[in-house]
N, C-alpha and C positions, 0 to 999 in steps of 0.2 A: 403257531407256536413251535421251538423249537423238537425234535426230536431227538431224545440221547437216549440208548441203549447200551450200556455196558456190561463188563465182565465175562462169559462166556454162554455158550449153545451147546448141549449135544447134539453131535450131528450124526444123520441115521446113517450106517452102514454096518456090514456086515464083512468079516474076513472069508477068505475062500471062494470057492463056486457054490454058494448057497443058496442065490438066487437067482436061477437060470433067466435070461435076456432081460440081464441087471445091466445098466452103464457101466462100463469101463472105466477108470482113471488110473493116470499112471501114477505109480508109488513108488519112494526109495528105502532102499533093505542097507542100514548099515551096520558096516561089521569093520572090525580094523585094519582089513586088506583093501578094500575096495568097496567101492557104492554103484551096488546093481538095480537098474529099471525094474520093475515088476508092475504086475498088473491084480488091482484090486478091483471087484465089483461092488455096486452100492446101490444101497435101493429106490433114490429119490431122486439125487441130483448129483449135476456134477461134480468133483472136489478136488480140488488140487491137491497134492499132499507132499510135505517135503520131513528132512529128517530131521533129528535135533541132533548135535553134538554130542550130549552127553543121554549116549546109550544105555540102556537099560542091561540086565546082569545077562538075558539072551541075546542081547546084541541088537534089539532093534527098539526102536522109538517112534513112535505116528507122531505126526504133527497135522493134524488132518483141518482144512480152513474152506468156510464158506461163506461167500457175502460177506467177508472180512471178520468173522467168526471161526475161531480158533480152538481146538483143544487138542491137549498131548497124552497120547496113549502109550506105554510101554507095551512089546509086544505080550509080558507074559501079562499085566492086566485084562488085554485083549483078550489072548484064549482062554483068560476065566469068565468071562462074560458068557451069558447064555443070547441065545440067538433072540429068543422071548426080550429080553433087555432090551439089548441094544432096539429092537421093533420097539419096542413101545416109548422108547425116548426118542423116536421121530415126532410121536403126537405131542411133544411139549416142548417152551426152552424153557431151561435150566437157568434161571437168571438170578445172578448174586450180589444186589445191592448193599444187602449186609444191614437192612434196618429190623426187617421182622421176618417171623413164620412165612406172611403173608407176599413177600417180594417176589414170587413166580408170578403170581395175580395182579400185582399192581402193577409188574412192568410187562405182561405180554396184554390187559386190554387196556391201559395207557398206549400202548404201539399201537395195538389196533384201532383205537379211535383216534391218532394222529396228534395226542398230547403225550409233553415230557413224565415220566415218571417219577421225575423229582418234584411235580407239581400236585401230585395227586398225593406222594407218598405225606408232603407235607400240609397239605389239607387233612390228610389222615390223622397225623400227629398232633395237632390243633380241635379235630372234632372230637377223639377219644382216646388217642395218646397212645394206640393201636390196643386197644381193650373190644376184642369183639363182641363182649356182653354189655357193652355200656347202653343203658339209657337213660334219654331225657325226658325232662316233666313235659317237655312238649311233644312225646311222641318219636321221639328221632331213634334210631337205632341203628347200633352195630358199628364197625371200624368207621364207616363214613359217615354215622349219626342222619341216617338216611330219612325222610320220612313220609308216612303213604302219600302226600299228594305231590310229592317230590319224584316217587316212584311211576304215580299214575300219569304224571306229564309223559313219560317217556317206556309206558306199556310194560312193564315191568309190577308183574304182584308178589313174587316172590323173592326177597331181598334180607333177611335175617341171620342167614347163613354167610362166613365172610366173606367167600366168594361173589355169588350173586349179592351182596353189599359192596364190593368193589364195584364189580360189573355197572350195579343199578347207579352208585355216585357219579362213574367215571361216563354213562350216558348221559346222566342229568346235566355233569357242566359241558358235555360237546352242546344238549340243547340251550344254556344257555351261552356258552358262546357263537351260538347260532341266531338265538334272542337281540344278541345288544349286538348285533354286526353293525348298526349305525351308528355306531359311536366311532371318534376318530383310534385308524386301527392301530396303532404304537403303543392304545391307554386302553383297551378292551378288557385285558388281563384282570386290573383293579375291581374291576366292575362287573365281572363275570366272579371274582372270588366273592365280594360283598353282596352278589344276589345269592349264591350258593348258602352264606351265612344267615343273611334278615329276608329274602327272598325275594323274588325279581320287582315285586307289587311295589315295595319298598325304597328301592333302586329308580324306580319310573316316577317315585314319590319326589325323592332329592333331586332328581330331573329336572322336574318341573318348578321347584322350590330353586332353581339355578336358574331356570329362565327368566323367570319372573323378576329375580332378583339381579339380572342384564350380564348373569354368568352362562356360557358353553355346557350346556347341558351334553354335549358330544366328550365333554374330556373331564380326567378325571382331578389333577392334581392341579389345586388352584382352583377349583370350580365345582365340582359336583362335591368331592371331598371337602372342601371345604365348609360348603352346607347338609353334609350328612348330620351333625347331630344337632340342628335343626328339626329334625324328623321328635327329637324327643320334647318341643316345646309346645303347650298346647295352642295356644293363639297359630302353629303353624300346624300342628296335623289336624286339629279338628276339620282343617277344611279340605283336605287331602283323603283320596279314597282307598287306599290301606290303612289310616290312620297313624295311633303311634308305635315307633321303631326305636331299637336303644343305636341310636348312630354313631354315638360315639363309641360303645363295645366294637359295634360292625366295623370301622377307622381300626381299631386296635387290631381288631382279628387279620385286616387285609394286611396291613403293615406286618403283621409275624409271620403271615403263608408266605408272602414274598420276601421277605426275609431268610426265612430257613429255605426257600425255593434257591433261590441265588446263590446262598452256602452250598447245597447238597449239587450242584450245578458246577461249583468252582472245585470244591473235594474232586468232583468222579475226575 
């Protein structure tokens, strides 16, 4: 899946010689005469740093970039900053999707399990409409309507708090799209959102209800989909080992995640 990260990072550094056998990078000092090299130390990594045009009322402006991660400091913001700060915004990014409270969390462990953040965020918006108190008659809870045997697949017992409720959803669909990797890879997507929704048991049910019925149980549009709400008729889940499933909610729900997935994709 793809990977989009936007809007901006804090990035850790420090003015001055504050942190003795810090990295080096070289800085530009503007002022209306002339633009002098200098040299800033920083605590982590490297940063190239260039100036902005328009100068701040001291005369100088950071434009400080990493890994193509940007932000603009005027100097005198700068020397109001305490040292303590600026430290402690190495251990986070600052990421500004602009949907909820919750957008620091959704998009740094979306990045770290290697899914978009507009795909979680809108999972999110579909399981509880970003209500971190919500639950369900079924047991589900929290932003990601999470729920214990959803948690327990993937070692996770603590998930009620929104964080660790990000955290435990955004492991649950790496496992399953770890689960359905045999299905063909273009249509995995479909199928890892509609296990997430009626639950994988469910999913393997409309599989099999697509074989039998001489449809590609590997794909989703045309064929698996097609026989989802199947799952709700009894002549076909009685004999089926999950039983029954509302297939045609689950069809609705996939259809709106990738839906608002694609919008929040095409916005950024």
């Amino acid at each position: 899946m793809r990977r989009g990260i936007r809007k901006f990072r804090a990035v850790p550094f420090v003015a001055g010689a504050l942190l003795s056998g810090a990295l080096t990078v070289a800085g530009w000092w503007w002022s209306e005469s002339a633009v002098t090299p200098v040299s800033l130390p920083v605590g982590v990594a490297e940063v190239s740093t260039s100036v902005s045009a328009n100068a701040s009322a001291d005369g100088k402006r950071w434009v400080i970039g990493l890994d193509g991660w940007k932000i603009a400091v005027d100097g005198g913001e700068l020397a109001s900053l305490r040292v303590e700060e600026l430290w402690e915004s190495a251990e986070q990014a600052l990421i500004d999707p602009g949907l909820s409270p919750f957008d620091r969390w959704i998009v740094s462990y979306s990045q770290a399990a290697g899914l978009d953040w507009e795909l979680v965020a809108a999972i999110i918006a579909e399981e509880s409409n970003f209500d971190p108190d919500a639950v369900s008659e079924r047991g589900a809870v929290g932003l990601m309507q999470v729920r214990p045997i959803a948690a327990s697949q993937v070692g996770e017992e603590q998930f009620a708090d929104p964080e660790s409720n990000i955290r435990t959803g955004v492991r649950y669909l790496v496992y399953l799209n770890e689960l359905f990797a045999d299905v063909v890879e273009g249509e995995r997507l479909p199928f890892v959102i509609a296990a997430y929704h009626m639950g994988p048991a469910h999913v393997r049910d409309a599989q099999e209800i697509a074989r039998r019925l001489g449809l590609d149980p590997r794909r989703w549009h045309g064929h698996v989909a097609r026989v989802l709400p199947l799952l709700e008729i009894e002549s076909f889940y009685r004999f089926l080992p999950a039983g029954y499933a509302q297939g045609r909610k689950t069809l609705d729900y996939v259809g709106r995640v990738l839906a608002r997935y694609q919008r929040l994709v095409r916005e950024g």
